[in-house]
C-alpha positions in Angstrom: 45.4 -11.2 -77.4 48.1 -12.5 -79.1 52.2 -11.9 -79.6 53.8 -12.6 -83.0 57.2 -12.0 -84.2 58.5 -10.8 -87.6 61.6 -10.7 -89.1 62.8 -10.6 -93.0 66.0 -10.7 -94.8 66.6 -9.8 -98.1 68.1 -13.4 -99.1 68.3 -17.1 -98.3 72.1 -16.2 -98.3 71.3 -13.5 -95.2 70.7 -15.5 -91.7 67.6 -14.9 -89.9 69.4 -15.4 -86.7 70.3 -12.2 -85.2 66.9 -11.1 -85.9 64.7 -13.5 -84.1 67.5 -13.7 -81.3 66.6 -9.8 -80.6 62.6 -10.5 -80.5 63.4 -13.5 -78.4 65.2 -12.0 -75.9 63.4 -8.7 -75.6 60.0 -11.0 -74.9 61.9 -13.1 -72.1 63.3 -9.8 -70.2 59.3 -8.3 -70.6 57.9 -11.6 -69.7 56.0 -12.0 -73.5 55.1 -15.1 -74.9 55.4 -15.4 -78.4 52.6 -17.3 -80.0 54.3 -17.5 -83.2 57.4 -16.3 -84.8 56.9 -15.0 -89.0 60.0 -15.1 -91.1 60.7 -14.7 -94.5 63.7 -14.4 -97.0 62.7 -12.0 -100.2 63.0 -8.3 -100.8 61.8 -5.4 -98.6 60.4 -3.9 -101.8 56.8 -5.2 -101.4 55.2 -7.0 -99.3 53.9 -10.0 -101.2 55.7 -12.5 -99.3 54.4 -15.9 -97.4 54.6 -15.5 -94.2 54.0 -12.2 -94.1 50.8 -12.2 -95.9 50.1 -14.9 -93.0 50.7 -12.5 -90.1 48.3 -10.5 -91.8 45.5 -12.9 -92.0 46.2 -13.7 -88.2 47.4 -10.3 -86.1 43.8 -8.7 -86.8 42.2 -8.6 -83.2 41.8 -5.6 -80.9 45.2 -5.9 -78.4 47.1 -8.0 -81.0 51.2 -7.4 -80.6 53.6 -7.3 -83.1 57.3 -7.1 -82.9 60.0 -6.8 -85.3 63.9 -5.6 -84.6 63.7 -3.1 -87.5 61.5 -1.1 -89.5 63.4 -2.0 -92.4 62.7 -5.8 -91.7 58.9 -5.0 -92.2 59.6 -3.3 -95.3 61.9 -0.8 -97.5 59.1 1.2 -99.2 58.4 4.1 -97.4 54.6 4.8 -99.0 53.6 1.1 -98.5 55.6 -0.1 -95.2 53.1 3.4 -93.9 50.0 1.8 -95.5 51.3 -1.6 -93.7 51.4 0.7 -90.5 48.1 2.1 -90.7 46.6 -1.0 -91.5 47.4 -2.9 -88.4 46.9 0.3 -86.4 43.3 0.3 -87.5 42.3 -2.4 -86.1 44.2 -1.9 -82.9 46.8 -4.3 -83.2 50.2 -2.4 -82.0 53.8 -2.8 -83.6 56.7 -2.6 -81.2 59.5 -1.6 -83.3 63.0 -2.8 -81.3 64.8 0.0 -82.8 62.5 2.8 -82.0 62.0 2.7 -78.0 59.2 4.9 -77.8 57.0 2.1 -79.8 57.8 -0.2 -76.7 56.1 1.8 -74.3 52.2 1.3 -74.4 50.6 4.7 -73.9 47.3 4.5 -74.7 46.4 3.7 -70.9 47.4 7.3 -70.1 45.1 9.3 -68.3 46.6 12.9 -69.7 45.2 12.5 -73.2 47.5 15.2 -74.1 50.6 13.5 -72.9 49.2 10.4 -75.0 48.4 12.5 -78.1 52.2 14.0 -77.8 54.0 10.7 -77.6 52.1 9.4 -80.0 52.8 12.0 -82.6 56.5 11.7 -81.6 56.1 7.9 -82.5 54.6 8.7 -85.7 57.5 11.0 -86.3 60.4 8.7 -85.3 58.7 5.7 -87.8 58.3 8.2 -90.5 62.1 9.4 -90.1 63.0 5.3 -90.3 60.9 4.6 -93.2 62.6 7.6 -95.0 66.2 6.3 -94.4 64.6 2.8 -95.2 63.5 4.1 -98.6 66.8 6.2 -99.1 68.9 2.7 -98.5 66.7 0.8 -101.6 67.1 4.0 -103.8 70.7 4.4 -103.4 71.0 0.5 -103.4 68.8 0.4 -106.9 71.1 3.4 -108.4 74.6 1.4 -107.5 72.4 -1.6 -109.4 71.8 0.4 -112.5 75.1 1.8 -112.6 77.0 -1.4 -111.9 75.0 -3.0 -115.1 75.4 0.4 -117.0 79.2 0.1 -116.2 79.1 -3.7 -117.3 77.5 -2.7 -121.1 80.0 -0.2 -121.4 82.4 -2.3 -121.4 81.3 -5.3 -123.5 80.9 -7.6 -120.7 77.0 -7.9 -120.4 76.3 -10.1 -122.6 79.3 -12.4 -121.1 77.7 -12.4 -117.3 73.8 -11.9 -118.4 71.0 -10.9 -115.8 72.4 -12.6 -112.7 71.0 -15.7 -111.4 68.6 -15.5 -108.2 69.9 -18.3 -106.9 72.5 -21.2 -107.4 71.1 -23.3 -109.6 73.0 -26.2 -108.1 71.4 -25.0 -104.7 68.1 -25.0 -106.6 68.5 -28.2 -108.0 69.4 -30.1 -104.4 66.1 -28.5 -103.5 63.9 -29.5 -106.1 65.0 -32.8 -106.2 62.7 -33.2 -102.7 60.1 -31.9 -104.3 60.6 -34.5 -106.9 60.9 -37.1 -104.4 57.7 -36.1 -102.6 59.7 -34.8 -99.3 58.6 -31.1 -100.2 55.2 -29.6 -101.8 56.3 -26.8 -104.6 55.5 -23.7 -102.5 57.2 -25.0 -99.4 60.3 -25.3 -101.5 59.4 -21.9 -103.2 59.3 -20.2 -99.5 62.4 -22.4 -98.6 64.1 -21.1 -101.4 62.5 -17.2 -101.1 62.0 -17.2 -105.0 58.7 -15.7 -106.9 56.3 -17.8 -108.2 57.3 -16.9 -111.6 61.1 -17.2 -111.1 60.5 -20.1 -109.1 59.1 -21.8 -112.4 61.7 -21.0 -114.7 64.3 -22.6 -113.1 61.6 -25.7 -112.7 61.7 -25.4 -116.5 65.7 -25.4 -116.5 65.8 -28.2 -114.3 63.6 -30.8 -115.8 65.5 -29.5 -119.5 68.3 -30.5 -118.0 67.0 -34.0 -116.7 65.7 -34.7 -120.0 69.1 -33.6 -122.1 70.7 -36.3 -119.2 67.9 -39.5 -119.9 
């Protein structure tokens, strides 16, 4: 068996801190060792990030733990954080879910099967309820968004301001540089950075457009 820990923020400007401060100290007052702590800094969308994609690969044994803070902090789909869910719970690795108490208590050594099967339908009803105001957060998040750059057109000022950067590009640039001076590989600066692949490469392109413009 082992115990990993996950936590996610949307951006490298977000700290991870108060997250893995919460797993930490909820495993030292239960007397859980953490074999390894997952963390990554990109959208709850989807779920095509680093580490997580690791945690995958590794929490696949019978008796394997989980534990996040949130259920947002796994993900902010509804339809695919459940999928995520199911996953995991098919091949009996558990979640304990910070924020939903009932997930911390393991039931399935219950003798009364039907005091089991009831507390495990409540759990399935409590995640679903969190998922839903998970998904309700990104919709009304995405229509504030749309409505912002909407407001922005409207007034002639789009074209002025553009399609936001993801990051700073000096930020990116310190960054990079390592990566030019052999101190990082690419995708460790891509997951440092918690850009796409394909964003991640366009501002390669900027950079190096820049260094030639300055040779």
């Amino acid at each position: 068996m082992a115990i990993y820990g996950y936590h996610r923020t949307s951006t490298t400007e977000q700290h991870l801190d108060r997250g893995i401060t919460a797993i930490n100290d909820f495993c030292e007052k239960n007397n859980l060792t953490l074999d390894e702590m997952f963390t990554d800094q990109q959208t709850g969308k989807n779920f095509n990030r680093p580490d997580y994609i690791t945690l995958k690969r590794m929490a696949k044994k019978q008796g394997d733990i989980i534990i996040i803070s949130e259920l947002d902090r796994l993900g902010r789909s509804k339809e695919d954080t459940l999928k995520e869910l199911q996953h995991f719970k098919s091949l009996g690795v558990r979640l304990m879910i910070l924020e939903i108490p009932t997930t911390l208590v393991d039931y399935s050594a219950m003798d009364n099967s039907m005091a089991n099967m009831i507390m495990e339908t409540i759990n399935n009803m409590l995640i679903e309820m969190y998922a839903t105001f998970a998904h309700a957060e990104m919709l009304k998040r995405e229509k504030r968004q749309r409505e912002g750059i909407q407001a922005m057109k409207d007034r002639g000022e789009w074209d002025k301001y553009g399609r936001p950067e993801v990051i700073d590009f000096k930020k990116f640039s310190s960054e990079y540089k390592k990566v030019m001076d052999g101190e990082l590989r690419p995708f460790e600066c891509m997951k440092l950075l918690g850009m796409k692949k394909p964003t991640f490469y366009t501002y390669v392109k900027k950079f190096r457009e820049q260094l030639d413009k300055s040779e």
